[in-house]
BALUMVEX-883141 format. One line per 4 residues: number of its first residue (from 0); their letters; for each residue x, y, z of N, C-alpha, C. Coordinates in pm, 1 decimal. Each point is the difference from the previous one (the first is absolute). Layout:
<recs>
NUM> A> X Y Z X Y Z X Y Z  ...
</recs>
This chain:
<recs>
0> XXXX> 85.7 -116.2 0.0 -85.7 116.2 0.0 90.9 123.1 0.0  -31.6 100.0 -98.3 101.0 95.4 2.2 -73.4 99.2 50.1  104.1 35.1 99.3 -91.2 160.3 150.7 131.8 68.2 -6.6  38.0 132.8 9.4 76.5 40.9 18.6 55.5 16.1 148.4
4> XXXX> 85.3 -11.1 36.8 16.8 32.5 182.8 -86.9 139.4 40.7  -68.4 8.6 66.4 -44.5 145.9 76.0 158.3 91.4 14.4  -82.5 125.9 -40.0 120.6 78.8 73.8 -59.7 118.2 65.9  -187.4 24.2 30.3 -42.2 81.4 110.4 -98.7 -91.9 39.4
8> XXXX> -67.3 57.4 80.8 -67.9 -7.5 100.6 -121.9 -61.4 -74.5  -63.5 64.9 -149.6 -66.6 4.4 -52.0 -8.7 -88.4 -66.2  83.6 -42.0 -73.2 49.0 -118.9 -44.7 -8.6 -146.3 59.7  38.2 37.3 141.2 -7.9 -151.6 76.6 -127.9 -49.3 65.2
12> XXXX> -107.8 125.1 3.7 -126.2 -33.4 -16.0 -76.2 -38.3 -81.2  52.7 30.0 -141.0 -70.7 -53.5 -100.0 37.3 -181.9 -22.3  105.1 -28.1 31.2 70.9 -98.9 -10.7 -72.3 -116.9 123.6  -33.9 72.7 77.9 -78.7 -34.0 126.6 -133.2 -67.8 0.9
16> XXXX> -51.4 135.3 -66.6 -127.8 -6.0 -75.8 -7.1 -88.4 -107.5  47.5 -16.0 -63.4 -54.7 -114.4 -162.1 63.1 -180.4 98.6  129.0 -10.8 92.9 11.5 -127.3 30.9 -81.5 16.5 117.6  -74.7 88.7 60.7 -113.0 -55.4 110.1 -70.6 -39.9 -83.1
20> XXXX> -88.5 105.2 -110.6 -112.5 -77.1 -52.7 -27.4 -187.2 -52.1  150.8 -44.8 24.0 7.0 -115.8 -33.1 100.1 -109.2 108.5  -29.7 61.2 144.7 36.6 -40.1 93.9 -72.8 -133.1 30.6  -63.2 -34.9 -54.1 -54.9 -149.3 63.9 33.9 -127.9 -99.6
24> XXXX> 145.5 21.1 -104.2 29.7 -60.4 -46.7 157.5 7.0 80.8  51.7 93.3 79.7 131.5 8.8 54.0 7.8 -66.0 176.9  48.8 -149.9 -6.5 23.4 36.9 114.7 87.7 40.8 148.4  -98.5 43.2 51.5 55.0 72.6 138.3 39.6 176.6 -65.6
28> XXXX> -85.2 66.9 -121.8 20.2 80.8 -77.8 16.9 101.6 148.6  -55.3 46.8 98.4 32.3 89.1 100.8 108.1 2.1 94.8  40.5 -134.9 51.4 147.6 35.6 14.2 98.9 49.9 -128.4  21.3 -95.9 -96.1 32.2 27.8 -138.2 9.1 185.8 -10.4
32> XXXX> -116.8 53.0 -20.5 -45.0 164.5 -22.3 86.7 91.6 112.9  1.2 -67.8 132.0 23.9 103.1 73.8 102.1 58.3 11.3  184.7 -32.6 -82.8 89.8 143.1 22.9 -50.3 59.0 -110.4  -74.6 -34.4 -117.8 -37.8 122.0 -84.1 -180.1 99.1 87.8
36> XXXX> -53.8 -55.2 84.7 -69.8 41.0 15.9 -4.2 127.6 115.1  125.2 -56.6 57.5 58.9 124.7 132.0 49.5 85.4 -99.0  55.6 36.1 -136.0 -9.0 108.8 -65.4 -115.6 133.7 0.7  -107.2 -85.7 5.9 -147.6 110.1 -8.1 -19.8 73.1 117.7
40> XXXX> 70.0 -28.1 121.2 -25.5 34.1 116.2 38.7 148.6 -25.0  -75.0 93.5 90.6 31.3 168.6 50.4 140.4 15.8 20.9  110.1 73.2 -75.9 100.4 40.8 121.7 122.1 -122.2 -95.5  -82.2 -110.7 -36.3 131.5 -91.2 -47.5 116.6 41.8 -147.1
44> XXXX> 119.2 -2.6 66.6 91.1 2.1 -146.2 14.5 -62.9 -72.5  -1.4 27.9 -131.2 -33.7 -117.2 -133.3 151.4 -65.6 -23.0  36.0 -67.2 42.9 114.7 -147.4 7.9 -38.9 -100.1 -35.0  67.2 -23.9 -172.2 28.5 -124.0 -17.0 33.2 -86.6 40.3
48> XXXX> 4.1 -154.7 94.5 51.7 -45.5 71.6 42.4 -112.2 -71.7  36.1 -114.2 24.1 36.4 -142.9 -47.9 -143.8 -31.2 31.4  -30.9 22.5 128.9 -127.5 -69.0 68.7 -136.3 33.0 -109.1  6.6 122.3 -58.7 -95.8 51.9 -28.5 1.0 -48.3 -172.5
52> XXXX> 115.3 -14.8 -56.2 46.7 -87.2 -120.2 -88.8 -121.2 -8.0  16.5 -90.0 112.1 -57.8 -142.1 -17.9 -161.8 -0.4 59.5  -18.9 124.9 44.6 -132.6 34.7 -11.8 -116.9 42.3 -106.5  158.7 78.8 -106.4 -78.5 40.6 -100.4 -25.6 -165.9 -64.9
56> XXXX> 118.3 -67.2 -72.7 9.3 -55.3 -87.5 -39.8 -192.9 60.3  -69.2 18.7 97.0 -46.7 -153.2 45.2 -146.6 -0.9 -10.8  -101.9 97.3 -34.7 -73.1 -19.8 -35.0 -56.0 -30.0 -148.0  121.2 114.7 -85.3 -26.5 -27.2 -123.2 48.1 -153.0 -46.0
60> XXXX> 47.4 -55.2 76.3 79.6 -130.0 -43.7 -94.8 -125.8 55.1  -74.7 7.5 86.8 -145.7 -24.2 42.3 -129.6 -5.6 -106.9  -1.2 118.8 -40.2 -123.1 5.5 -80.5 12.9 -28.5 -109.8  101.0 -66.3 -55.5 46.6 -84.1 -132.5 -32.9 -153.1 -11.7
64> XXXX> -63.2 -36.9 132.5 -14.1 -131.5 2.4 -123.4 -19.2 111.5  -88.3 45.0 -40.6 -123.6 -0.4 63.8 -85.4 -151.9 16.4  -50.3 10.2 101.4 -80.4 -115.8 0.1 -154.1 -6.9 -115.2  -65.8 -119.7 -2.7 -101.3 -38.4 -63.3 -98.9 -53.2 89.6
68> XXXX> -171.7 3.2 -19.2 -59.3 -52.9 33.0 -127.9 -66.0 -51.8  -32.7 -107.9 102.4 -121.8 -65.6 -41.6 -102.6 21.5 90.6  -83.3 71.0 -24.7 -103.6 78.5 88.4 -111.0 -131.4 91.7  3.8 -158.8 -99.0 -109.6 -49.8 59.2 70.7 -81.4 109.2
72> XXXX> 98.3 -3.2 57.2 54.7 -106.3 73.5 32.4 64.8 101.8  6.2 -55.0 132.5 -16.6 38.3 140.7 170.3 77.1 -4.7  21.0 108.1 99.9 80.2 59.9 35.5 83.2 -37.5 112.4  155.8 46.1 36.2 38.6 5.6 174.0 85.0 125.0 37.0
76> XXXX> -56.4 60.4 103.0 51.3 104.4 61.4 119.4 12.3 93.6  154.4 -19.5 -54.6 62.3 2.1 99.9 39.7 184.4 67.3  -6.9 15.5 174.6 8.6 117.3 15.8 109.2 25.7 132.6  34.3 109.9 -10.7 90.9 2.9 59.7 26.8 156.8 70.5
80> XXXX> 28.9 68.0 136.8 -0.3 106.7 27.8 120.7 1.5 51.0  43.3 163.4 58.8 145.1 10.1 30.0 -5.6 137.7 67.7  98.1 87.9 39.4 -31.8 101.9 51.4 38.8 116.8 -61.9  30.4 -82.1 -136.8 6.9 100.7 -184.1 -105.0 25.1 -57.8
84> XXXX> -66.1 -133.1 3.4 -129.4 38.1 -106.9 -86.3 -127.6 4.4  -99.9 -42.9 -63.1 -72.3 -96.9 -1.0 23.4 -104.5 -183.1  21.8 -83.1 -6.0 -37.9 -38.2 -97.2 -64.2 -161.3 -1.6  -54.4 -6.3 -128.3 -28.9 -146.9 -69.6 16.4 -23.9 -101.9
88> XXXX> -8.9 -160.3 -43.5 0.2 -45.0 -167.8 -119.2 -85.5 6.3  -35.1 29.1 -134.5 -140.7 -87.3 -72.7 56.8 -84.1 -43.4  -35.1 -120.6 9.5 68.3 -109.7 -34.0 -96.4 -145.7 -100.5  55.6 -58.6 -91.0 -76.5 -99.5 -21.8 99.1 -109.9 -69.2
92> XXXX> -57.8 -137.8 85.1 126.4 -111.2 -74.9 147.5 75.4 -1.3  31.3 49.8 145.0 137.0 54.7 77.9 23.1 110.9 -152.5  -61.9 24.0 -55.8 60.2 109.8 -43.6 -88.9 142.0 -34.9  80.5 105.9 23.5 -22.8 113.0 8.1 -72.9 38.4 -67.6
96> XXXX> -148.2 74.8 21.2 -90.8 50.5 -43.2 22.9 213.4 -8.8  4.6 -2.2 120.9 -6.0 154.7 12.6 95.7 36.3 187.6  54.5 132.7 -2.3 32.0 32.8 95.1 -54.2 117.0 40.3  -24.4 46.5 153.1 -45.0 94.0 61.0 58.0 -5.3 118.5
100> XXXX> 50.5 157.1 -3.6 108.0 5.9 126.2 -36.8 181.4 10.4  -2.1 6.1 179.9 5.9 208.7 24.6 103.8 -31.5 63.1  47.7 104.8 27.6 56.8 63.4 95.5 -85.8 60.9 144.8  55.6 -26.8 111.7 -105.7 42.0 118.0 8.7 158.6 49.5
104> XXXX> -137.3 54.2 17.3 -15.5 122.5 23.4 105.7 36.5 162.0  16.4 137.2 8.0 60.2 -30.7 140.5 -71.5 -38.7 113.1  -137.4 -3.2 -29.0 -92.8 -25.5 162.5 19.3 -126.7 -2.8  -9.3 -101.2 -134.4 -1.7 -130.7 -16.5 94.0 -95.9 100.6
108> XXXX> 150.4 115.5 -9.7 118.1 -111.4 21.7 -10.2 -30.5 134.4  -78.4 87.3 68.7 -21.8 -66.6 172.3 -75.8 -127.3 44.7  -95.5 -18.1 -124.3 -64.4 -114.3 32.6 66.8 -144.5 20.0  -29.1 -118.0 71.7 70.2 -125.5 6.1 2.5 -73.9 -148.3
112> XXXX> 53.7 -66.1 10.2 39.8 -43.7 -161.6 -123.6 -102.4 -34.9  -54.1 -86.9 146.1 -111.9 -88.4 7.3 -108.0 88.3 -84.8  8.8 127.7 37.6 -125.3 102.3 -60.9 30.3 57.5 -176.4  107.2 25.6 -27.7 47.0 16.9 -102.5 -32.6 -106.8 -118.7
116> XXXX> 15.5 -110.2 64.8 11.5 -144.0 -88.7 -171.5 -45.8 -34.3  -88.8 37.5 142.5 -112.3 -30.3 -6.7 -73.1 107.2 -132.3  42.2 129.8 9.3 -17.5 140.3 -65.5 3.2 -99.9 -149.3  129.0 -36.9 -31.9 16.9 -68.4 -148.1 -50.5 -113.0 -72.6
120> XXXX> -54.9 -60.3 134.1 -59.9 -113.7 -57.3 -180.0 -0.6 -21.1  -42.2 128.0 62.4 -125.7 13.6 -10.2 -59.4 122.7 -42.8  58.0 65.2 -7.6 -21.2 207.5 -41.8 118.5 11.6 -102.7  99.2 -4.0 -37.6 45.4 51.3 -108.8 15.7 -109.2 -83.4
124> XXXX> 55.8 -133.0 9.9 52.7 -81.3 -141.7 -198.8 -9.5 -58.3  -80.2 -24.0 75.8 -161.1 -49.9 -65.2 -1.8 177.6 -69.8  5.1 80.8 1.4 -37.5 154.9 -8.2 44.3 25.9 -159.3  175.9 -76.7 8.6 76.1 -17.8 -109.0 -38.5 -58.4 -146.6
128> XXXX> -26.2 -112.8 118.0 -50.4 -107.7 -109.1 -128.8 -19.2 -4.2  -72.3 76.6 40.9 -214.9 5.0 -33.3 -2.3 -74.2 -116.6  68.7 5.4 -126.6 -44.0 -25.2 -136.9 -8.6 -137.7 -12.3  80.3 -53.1 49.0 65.9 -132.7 14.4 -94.4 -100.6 61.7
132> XXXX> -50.6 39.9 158.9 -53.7 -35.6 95.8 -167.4 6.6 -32.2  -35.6 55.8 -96.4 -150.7 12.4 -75.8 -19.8 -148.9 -72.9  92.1 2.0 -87.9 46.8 -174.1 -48.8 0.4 -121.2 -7.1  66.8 25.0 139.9 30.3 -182.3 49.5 26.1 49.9 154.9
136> XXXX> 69.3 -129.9 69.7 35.7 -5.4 150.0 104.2 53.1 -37.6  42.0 18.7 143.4 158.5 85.8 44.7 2.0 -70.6 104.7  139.0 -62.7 54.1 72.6 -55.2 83.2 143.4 114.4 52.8  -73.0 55.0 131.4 115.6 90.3 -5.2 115.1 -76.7 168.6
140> XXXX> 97.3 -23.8 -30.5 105.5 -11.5 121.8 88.7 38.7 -0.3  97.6 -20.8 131.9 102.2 -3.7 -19.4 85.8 -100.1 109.9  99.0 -35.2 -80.0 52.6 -130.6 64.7 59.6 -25.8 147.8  -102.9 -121.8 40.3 -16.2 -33.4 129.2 -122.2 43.9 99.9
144> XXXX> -63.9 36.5 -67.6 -125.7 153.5 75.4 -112.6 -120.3 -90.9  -118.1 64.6 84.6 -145.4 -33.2 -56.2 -30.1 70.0 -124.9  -54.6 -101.2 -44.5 -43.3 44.5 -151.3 -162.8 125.6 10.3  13.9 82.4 -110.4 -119.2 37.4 35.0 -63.4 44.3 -148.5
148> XXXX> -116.4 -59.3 -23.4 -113.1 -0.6 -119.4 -41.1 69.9 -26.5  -43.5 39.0 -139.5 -101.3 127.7 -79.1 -53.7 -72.4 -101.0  -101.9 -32.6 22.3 -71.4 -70.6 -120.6 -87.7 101.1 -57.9  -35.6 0.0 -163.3 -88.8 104.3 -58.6 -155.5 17.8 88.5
152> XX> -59.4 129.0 -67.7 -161.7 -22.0 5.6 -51.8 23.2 -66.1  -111.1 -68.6 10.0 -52.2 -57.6 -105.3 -164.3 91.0 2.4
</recs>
């Protein structure tokens, strides 16, 4: 994919902007985003970094090899929280469907991770994936933990 490196502020939002709009094919795209995303901040100096290099250029190298899907066959939700951000993968026959990952607000990061994890497995990955979950079942876990169900309605 040919992007030129950012060299303002303006630039690295746009760059921001077109690989969010296609953030649920990247994953863990919000850790990934975030030394280019501490650019946008008030007050911050625009530094190229190494860090911010493999920020630019790991998504475009991502979205070259996108996943595929088959809409009629049951789904699995693996999810996962942290005291970075929240993410999951859509999954089917172990392979990658779609990714969805934030970053946590600052009120967020106080919460216990038990609450964070519960947050992902029932309010944001179903929110994500509504389209999906209209469909067929969803099997959402994560390993070693209770499984927990979303079947369509009908």
């Amino acid at each position: 994919m040919e992007w030129p490196r950012p060299t303002n502020v303006s630039e690295v939002r746009g760059f921001i902007g077109l690989a969010g709009f296609y953030r649920r094919f990247i994953g863990g795209f919000a850790k990934i985003a975030k030394p280019m995303t501490a650019l946008r901040k008030k007050g911050a100096r625009f530094e190229w970094t190494e860090a911010r290099e493999k920020s630019f250029q790991e998504p475009k190298a991502k979205l070259t090899s996108a996943p595929y899907c088959d809409i009629h066959r049951d789904f699995v939700i693996y999810r996962d929280a942290s005291r970075q951000g929240l993410g999951c993968v859509l999954m089917r026959d172990d392979k990658v469907i779609a990714y969805a990952s934030r970053q946590l607000k600052d009120h967020e990061q106080n919460y216990p991770t038990h609450d964070l994890e519960l947050g992902t497995a029932v309010v944001h990955a179903p929110k994500v994936w509504r389209h999906y979950r209209l469909a067929t079942s969803v099997r959402c876990i994560r390993p070693q933990e209770p499984q927990v169900h979303f079947h369509p309605t009908t």
